[in-house]
C-alpha positions in Angstrom: -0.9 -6.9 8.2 -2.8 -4.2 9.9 -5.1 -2.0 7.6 -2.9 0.9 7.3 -0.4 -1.0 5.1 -3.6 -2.7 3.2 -4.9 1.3 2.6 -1.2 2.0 1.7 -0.9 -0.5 -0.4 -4.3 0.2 -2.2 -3.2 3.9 -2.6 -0.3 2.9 -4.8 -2.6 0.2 -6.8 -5.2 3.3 -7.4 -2.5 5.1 -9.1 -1.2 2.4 -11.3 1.6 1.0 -8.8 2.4 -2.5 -6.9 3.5 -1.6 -3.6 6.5 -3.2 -1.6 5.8 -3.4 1.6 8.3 -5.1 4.6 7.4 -4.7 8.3 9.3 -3.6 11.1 12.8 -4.0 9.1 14.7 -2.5 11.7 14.9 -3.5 15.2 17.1 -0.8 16.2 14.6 2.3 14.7 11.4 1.1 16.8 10.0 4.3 15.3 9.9 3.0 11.7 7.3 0.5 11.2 7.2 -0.2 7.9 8.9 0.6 4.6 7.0 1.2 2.0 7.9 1.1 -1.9 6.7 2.2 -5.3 6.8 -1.1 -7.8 6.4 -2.0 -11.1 3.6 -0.2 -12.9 0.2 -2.2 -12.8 -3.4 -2.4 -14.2 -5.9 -1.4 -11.8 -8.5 -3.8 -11.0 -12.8 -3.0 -11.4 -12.5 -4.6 -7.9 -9.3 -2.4 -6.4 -11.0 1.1 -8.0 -14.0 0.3 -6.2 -12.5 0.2 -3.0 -10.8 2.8 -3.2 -13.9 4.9 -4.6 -16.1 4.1 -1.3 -13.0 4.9 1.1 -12.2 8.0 -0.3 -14.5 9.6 -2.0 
């Protein structure tokens, strides 16, 4: 997966949230690359704050 749905993803862990992620689900919308959805509730990891700390802050 490119990094865009690894940052996506990471945005939902930072807030407490898996993320569901399926690429390109639909050949006929070329124009929607991904879906993205909000999953279960989740502990955030030492590791997963971190990264998100030093990209955006």
């Amino acid at each position: 997966m490119g990094w865009h749905y690894s940052i996506s993803g990471l945005l939902y862990v930072s807030f407490g949230y898996k993320s569901e992620i399926t690429t390109f689900p639909d050949s006929s919308n070329p124009d929607i690359l991904a879906y993205i959805e909000l999953g279960e509730p989740t502990l955030v990891t030492a590791d997963e704050q971190m990264l998100f700390d030093a990209i955006f802050n």
